[in-house]
C-alpha positions as CSV (number, residue, x, y, z in Angstrom):
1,X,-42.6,-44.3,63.7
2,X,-39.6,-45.9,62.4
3,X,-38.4,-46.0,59.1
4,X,-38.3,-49.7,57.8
5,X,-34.9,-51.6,57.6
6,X,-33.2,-52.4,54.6
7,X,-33.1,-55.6,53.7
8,X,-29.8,-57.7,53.8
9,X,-28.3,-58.6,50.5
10,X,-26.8,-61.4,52.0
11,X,-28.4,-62.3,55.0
12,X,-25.8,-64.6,57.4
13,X,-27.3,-65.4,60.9
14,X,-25.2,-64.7,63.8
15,X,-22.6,-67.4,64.9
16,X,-21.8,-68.4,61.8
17,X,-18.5,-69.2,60.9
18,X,-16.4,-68.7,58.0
19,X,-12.8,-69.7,58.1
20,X,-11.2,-68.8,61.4
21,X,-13.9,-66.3,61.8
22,X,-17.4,-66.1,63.7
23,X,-20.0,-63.8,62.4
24,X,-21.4,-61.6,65.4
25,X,-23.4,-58.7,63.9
26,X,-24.5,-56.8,61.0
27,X,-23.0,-53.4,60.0
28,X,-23.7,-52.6,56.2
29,X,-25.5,-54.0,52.9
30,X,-25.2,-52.9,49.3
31,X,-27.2,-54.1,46.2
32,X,-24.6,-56.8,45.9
33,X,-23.1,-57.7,49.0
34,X,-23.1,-57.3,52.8
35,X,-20.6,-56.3,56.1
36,X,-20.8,-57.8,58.8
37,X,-19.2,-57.8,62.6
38,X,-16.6,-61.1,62.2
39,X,-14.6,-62.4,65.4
40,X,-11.6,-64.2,65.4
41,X,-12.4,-67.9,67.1
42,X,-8.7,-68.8,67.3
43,X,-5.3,-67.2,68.4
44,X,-3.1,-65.4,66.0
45,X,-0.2,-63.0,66.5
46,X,-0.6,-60.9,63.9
47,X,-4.2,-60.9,62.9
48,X,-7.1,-58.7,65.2
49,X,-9.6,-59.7,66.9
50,X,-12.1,-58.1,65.6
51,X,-12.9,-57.9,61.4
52,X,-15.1,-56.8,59.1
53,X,-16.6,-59.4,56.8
54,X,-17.9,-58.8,53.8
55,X,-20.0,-61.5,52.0
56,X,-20.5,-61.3,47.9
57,X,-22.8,-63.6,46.8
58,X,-20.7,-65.0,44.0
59,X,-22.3,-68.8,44.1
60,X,-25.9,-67.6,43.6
61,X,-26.5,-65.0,41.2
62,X,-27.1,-65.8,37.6
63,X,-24.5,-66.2,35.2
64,X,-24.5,-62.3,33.7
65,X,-24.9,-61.2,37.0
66,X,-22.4,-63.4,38.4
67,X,-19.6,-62.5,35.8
68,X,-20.4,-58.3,36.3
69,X,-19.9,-59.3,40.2
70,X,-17.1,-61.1,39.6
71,X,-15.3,-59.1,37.7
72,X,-15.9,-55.9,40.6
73,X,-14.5,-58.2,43.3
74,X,-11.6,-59.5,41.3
75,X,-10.6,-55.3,40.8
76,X,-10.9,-55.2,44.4
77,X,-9.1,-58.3,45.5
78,X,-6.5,-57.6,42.9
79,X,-6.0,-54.0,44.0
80,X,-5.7,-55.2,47.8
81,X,-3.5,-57.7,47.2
82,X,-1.0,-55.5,45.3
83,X,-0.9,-52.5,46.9
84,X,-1.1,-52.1,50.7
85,X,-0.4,-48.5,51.7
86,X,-1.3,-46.7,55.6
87,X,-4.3,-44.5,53.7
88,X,-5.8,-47.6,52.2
89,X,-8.4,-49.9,53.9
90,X,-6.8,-53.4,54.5
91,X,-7.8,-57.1,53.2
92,X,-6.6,-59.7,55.5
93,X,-7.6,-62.6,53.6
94,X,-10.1,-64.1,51.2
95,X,-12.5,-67.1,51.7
96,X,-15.2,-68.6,50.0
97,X,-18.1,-70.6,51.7
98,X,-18.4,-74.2,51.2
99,X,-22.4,-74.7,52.6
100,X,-24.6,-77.0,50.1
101,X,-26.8,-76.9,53.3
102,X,-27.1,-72.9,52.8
103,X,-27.9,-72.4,49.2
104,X,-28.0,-68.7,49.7
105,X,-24.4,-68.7,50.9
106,X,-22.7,-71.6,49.4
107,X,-19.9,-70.0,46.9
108,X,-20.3,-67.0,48.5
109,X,-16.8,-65.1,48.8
110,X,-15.8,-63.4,51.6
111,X,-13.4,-60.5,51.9
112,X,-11.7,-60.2,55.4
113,X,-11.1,-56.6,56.3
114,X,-10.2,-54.2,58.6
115,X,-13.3,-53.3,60.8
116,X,-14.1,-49.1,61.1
117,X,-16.2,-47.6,62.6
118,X,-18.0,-46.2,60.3
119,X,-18.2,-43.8,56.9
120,X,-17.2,-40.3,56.4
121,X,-21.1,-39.8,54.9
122,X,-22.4,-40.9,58.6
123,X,-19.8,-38.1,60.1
124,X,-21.0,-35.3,57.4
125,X,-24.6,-36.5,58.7
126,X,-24.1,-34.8,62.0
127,X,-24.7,-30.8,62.8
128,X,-22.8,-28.6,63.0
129,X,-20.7,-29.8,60.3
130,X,-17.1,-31.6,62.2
131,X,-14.2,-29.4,62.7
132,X,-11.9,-32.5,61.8
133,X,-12.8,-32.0,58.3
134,X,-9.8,-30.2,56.9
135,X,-7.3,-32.9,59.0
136,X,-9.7,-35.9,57.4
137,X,-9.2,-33.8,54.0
138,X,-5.9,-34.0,54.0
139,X,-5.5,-37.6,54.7
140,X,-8.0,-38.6,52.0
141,X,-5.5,-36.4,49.6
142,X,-3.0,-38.3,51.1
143,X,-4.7,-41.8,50.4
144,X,-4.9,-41.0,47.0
145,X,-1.5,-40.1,46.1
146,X,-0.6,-43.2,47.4
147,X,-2.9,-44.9,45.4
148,X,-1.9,-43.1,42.1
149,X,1.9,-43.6,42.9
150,X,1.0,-47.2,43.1
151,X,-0.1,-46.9,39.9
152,X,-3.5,-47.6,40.3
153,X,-6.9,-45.1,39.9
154,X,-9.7,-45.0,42.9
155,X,-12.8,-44.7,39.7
156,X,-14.7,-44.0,42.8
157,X,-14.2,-41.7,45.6
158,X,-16.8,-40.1,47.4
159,X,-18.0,-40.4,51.0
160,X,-19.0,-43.5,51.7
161,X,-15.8,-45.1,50.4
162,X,-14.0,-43.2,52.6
163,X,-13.7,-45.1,55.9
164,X,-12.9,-43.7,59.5
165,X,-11.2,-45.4,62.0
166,X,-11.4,-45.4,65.9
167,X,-9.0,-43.3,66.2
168,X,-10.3,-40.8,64.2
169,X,-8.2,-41.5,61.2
170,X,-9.2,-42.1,57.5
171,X,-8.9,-44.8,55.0
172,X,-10.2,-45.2,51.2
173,X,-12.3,-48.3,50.4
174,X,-14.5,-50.2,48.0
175,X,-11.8,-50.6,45.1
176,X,-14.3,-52.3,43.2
177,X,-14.2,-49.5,40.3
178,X,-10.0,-49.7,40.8
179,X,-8.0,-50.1,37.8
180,X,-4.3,-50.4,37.4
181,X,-2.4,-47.3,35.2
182,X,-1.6,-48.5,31.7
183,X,0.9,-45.8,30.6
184,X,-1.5,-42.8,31.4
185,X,-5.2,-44.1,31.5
186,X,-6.9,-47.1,33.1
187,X,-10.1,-49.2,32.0
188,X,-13.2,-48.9,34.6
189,X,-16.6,-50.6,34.2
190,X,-19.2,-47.9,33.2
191,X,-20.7,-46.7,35.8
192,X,-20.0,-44.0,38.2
193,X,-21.3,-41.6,41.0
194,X,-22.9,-38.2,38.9
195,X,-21.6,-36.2,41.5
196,X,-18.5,-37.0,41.8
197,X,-17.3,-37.8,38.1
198,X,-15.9,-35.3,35.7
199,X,-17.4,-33.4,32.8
200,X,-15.3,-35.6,30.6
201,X,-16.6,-39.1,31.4
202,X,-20.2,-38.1,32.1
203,X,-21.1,-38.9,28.3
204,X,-17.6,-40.6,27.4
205,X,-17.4,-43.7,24.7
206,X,-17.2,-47.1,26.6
207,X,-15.2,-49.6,24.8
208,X,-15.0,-53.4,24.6
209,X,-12.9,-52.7,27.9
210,X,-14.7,-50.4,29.3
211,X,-14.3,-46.6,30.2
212,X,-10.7,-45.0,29.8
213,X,-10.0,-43.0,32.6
214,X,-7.0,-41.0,34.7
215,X,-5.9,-40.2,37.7
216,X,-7.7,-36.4,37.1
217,X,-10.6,-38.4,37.6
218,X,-10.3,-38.6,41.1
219,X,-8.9,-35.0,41.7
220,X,-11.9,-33.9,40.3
221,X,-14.0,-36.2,43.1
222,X,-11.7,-34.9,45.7
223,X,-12.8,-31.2,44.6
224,X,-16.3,-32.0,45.5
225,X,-15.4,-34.1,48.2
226,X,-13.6,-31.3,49.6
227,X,-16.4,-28.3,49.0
228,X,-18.9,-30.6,50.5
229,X,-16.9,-31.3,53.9
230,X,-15.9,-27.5,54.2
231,X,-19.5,-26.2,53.4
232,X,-22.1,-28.7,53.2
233,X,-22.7,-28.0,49.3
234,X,-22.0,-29.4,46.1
235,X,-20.3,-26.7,44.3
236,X,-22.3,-27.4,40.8
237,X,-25.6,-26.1,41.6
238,X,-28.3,-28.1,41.1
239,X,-31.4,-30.1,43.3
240,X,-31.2,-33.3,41.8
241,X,-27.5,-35.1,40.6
242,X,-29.2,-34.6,37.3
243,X,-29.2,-31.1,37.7
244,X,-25.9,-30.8,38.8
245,X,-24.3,-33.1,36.0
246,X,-26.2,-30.7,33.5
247,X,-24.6,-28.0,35.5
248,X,-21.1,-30.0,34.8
249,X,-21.6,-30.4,31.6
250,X,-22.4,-26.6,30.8
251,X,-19.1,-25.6,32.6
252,X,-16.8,-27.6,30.8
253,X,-18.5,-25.8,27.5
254,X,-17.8,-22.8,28.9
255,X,-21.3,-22.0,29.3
256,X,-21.1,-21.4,32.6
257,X,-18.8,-20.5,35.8
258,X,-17.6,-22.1,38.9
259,X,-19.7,-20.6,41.6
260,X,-18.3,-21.6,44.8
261,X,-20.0,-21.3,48.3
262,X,-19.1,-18.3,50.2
263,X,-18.1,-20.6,53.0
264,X,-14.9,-22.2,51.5
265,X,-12.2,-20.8,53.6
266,X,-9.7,-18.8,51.2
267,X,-6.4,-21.5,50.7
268,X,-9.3,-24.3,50.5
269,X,-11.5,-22.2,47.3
270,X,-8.1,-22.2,45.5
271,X,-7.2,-25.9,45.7
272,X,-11.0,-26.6,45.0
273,X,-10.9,-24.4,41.9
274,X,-7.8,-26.5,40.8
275,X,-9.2,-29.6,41.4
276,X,-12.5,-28.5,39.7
277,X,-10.7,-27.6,36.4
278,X,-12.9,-27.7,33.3
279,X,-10.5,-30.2,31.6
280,X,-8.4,-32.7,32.6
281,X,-5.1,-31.2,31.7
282,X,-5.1,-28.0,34.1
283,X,-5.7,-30.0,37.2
284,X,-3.4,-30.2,40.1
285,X,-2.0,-33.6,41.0
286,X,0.5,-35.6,42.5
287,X,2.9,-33.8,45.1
288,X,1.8,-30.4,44.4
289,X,-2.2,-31.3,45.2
290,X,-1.1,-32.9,48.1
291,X,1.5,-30.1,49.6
292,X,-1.1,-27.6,49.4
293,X,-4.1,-29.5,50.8
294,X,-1.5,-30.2,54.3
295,X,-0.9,-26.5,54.3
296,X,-4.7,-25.6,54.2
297,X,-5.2,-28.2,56.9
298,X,-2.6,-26.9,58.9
299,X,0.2,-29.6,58.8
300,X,3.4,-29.0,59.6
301,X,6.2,-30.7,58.1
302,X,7.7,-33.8,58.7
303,X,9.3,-34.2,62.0
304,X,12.9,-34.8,62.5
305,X,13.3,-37.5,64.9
306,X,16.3,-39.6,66.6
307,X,16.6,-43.1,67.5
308,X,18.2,-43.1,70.2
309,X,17.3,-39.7,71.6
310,X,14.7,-37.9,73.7
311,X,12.1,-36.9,70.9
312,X,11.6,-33.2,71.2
313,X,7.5,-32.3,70.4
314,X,7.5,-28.8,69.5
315,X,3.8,-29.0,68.3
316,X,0.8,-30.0,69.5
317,X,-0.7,-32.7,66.2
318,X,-5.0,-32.2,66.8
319,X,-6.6,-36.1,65.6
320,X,-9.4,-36.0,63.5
321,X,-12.7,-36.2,65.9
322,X,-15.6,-38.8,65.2
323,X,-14.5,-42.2,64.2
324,X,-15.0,-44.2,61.3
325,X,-13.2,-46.9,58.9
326,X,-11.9,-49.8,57.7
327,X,-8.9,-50.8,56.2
328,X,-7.5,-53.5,53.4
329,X,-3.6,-54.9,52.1
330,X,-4.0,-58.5,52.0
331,X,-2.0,-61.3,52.2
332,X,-2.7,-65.3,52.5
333,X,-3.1,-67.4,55.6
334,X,-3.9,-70.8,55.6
335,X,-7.0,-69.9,57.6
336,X,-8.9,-71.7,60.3
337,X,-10.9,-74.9,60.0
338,X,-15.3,-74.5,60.3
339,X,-16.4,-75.7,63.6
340,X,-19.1,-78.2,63.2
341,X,-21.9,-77.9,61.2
342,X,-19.9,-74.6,59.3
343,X,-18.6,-74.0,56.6
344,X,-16.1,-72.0,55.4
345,X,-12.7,-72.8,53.6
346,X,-10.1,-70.5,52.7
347,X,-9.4,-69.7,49.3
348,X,-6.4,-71.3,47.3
349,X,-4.1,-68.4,47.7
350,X,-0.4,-68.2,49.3
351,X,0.7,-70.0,52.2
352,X,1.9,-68.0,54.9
353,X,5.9,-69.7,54.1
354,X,5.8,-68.6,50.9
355,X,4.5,-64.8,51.2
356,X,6.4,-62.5,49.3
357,X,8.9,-65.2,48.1
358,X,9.9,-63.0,44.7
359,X,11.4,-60.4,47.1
360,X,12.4,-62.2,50.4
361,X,14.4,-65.7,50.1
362,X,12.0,-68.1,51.7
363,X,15.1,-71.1,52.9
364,X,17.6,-68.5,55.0
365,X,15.8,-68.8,58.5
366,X,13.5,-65.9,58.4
367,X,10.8,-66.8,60.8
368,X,7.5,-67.4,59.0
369,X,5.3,-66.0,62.1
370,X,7.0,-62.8,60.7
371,X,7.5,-63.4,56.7
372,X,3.5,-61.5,56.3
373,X,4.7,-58.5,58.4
374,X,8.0,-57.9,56.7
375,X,6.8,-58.0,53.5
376,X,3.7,-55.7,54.3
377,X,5.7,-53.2,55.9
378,X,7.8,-52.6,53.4
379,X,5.1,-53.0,50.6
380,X,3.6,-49.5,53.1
381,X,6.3,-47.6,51.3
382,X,6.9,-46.4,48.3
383,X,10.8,-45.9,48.5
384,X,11.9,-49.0,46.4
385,X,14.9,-49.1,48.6
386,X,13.2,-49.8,51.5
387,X,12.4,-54.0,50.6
388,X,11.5,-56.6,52.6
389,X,14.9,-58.0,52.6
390,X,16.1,-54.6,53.9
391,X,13.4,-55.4,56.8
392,X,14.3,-58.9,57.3
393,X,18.0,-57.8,57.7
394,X,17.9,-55.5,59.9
395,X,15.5,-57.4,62.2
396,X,18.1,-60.2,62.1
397,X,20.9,-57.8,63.0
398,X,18.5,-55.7,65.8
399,X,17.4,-59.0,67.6
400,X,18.2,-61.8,65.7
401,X,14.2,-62.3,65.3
402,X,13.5,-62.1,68.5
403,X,10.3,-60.8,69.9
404,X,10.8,-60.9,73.6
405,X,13.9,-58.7,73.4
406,X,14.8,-56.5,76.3
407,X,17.6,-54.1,77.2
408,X,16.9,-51.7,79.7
409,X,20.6,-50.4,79.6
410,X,19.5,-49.3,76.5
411,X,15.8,-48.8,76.8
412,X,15.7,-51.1,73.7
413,X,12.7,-53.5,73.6
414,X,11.4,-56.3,71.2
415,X,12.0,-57.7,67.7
416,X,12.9,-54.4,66.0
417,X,14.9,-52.7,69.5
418,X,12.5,-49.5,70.0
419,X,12.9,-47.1,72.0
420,X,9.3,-46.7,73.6
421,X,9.6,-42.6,73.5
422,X,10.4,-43.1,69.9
423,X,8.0,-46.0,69.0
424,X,5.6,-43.2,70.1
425,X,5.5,-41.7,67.1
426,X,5.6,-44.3,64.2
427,X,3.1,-47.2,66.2
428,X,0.0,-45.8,64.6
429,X,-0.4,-46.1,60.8
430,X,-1.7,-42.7,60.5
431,X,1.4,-41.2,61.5
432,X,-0.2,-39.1,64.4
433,X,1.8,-40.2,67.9
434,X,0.3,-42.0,70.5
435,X,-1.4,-39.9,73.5
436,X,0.8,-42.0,75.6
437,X,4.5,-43.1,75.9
438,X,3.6,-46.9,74.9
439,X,5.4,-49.6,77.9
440,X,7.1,-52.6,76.6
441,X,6.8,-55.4,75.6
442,X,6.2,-54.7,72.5
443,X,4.7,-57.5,69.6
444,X,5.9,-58.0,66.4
445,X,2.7,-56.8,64.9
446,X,3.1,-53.1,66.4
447,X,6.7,-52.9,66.4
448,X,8.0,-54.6,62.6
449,X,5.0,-52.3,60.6
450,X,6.8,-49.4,62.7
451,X,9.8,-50.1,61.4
452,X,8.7,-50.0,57.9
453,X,7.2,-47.0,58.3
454,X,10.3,-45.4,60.2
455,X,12.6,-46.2,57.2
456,X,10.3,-44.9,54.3
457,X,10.7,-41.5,56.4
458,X,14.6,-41.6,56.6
459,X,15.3,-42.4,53.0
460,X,14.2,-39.0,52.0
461,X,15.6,-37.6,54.3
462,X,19.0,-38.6,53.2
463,X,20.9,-36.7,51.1
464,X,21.7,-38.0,47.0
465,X,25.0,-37.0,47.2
466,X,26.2,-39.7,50.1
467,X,27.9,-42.6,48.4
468,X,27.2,-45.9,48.9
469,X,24.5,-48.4,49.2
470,X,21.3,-46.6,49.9
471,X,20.3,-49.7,51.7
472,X,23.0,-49.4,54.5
473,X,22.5,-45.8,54.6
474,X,19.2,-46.4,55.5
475,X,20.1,-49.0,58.2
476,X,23.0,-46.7,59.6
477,X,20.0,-43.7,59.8
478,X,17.8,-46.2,62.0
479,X,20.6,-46.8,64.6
480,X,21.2,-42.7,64.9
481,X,19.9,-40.2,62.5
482,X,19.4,-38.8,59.2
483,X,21.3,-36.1,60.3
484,X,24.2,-38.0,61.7
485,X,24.7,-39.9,58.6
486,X,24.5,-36.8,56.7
487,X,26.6,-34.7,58.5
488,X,29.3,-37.7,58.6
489,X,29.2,-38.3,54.5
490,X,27.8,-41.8,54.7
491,X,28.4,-44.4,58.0
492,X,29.6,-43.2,61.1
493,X,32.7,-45.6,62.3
494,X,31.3,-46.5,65.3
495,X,28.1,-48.1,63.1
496,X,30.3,-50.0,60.1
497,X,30.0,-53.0,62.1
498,X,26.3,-52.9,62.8
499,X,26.0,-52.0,59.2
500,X,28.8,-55.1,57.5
501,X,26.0,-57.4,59.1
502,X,23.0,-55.6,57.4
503,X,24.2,-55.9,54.3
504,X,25.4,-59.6,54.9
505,X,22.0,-60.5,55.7
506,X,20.4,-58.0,53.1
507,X,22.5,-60.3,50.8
508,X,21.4,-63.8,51.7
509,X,17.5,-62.6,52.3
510,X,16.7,-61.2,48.5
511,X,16.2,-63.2,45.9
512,X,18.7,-64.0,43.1
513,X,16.6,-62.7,40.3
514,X,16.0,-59.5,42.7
515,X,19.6,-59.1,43.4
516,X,21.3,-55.7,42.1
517,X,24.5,-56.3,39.6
């Protein structure tokens, strides 16, 4: 006998259209809102094919219940709009249903997203327990420091916001308990996950603005997280998540010990223990947390790659298995029209000429088809010297924007000039390579995200002492090497022209308010 089906929160029938974008399916529901399947009805470059939309009932609730909703999907949209990074799920868009017809939908707001595959609480689901958890570990660790050195704190994080793609890799999601860093805390809504909050907010004082909370927050969550991948367990004991938040709560008095499972492999108990610290102030974060959890998964470091030359793989890199996700890092398009008898309009946000006009000069000939990818690549990176102007520049200088590109003499193909062999490496967002050597031509929407990713590796990987504009550097790096431009002190002669036009372009692309004195 089969268990009965939960009901929809928003129920939307199949073949409806919101925006550009045909509903075909259901995948998830919440107390407040439902995912479904979405399928794009008309051609776009840059966006997929395939989505998931979620639908949040924001025209039909009543008004205290519409302003608590509100306020969780503003923290999300805000979040997704700001801060687009590879470990984060992606927002493509917003809309919000125009249907007087549908009273159920009408006002309903609609967050386009990245479809996955499903949750990391599906994969622990399955026995045995998956061998991909230390590789998924380490890229949830990585998801968060990305998030933190964004400034921003998760509130959240256990296993069903943490989204696996179909190739195996992982994102973070629902950022509707996000808040942005104000000096060292944030302000979250109260409420929470027992499990997976910290002794020190389980009975904390909630102000007019809600909970304060920091980043530790989420390293404690990612210390459970962690123990209940690698064993199965929560390490508080306990039946119920009362019993376990009792157990919390005597540890932090001292009352009690950490007791962790037998199970946890040795270099894993360690980071758990520092994760699980009974206050705030001893846990592990930032670079340090995240160093150690790629050792205990059994990273290597970063590899040193060419441009121009063979790429050498003296490691095999094992995926994560099962797959699951989605993925969010808006921006604005001006959306497609509602077919007849539809609805769906796109919400007033930025036009696609405008995107990311306080960083990238919208009136010197950048392309708009490419003005969403620029700016999202470089917003992927948190090197501040890697900008979209940076982008835009050397895309001009590369192929003077153009996508069709091709120089076998070379083995140089499309808008950014890659080398398939080295494109290899940098195409996915997880940063694993692909299993094969990908064949030109390559789009715009594979090859300029590349890019961005390729240069936040570099500038690193350049040394402080080299003199100069870090910008050019960076540029001079893409065309040969790290190495070679360390080795040589700054550019190499044989790149200064290359370079000149970089930084002519880098010039007339940025803003005058975002130029450097």
């Amino acid at each position: 006998m089969s268990g009965r089906q939960e009901p929809y929160a928003v129920p939307v029938p199949r073949g409806y259209r919101v925006g550009g974008w045909e509903v075909r399916g259901p995948i998830a529901t919440g107390a407040f809102g439902s995912v479904y399947e979405g399928r794009r009805t008309a051609a776009d470059d840059v966006l997929p094919r395939t989505v998931a939309l979620k639908f949040l009932p924001t025209g039909t609730s009543t008004p205290r219940h519409l302003a608590h909703l509100r306020e969780l999907i503003d923290r999300e949209v805000e979040l997704l709009r700001r801060v687009a990074r590879p470990r984060l799920i992606r927002m493509y868009e917003t809309l919000t249903v125009d249907d007087p017809a549908r009273p159920g939908l009408d006002g309903a707001t609609v967050l386009v997203l990245e479809k996955a595959e499903g949750s990391l609480t599906a994969l622990l689901a399955q026995t045995p327990r998956p061998a991909s958890g230390p590789a998924l570990l380490a890229q949830v660790c990585e998801g968060l420091h990305q998030l933190h050195t964004a400034g921003w704190v998760h509130g959240d994080l256990k296993p069903a916001n943490v989204l696996l793609m179909r190739d195996g890799s992982a994102r973070l999601a629902d950022f509707n308990m996000a808040a942005e860093l104000e000096g060292t805390h944030a302000y979250t809504p109260a409420f929470s996950t027992p499990d997976y909050t910290p002794p020190e907010l389980l009975w904390s004082e909630i102000g007019e603005r809600g909970r304060r909370i920091r980043p530790s927050a989420d390293v404690w969550a990612f210390g459970v997280l962690a123990h209940l991948v690698l064993t199965g367990a929560f390490p508080l004991p306990g039946a119920t998540p009362t019993a376990r938040r009792d157990a919390a709560a005597a540890y932090a008095r001292g009352a009690d010990e950490l007791r962790l499972s037998p199970g946890l492999p040795g270099p894993w108990r360690e980071i758990v223990r520092c994760c699980l610290t009974r206050t705030h102030e001893e846990r592990i974060a930032g670079e340090a947390l995240l160093r150690r959890v790629r050792e205990a998964a059994g990273e290597t470091g970063p590899r040193r790659l060419r441009r121009r030359t063979a790429v050498t793989a003296a490691a095999a890199v094992t995926a994560a298995a099962a797959a699951l996700g989605y993925a969010l890092g808006p921006w604005a398009t001006d959306g497609g029209r509602p077919g007849p008898g539809r609805a769906g309009a796109t919400a007033p946000t930025v036009a696609a000429a405008a995107y990311g006009a306080a960083e990238l000069r919208t009136d010197q000939g950048i392309p708009v088809a490419y003005r969403r990818l620029i700016v999202d690549a470089a917003h992927t990176c948190a090197q501040p010297e890697v900008s979209p102007a940076l982008i835009a520049a050397m895309l001009k200088a590369e192929s003077d924007f153009d996508p069709e590109l091709s120089d076998p003499a070379r083995d140089e193909y499309g808008i950014a000039r890659w080398t398939p062999r080295v494109l290899r490496w940098w195409v996915r967002a997880d940063g694993l390579p692909t299993e094969k050597t990908p064949r030109p031509p390559f789009s715009p929407a594979e090859s300029i995200p590349a890019m961005g990713r390729y240069l936040c590796f570099i500038e690193p990987r350049l040394k402080s002492s080299l003199t100069g504009d870090r910008r050019v550097l960076i540029a001079a790096a893409y065309r040969t090497s790290y190495d070679t431009v360390n080795d040589a002190g700054g550019v190499p002669a044989r790149f200064r022209a290359y370079v000149d036009e970089v930084a002519h372009y880098l010039k007339e692309y940025t803003p005058l308010r975002a130029r450097r004195p």
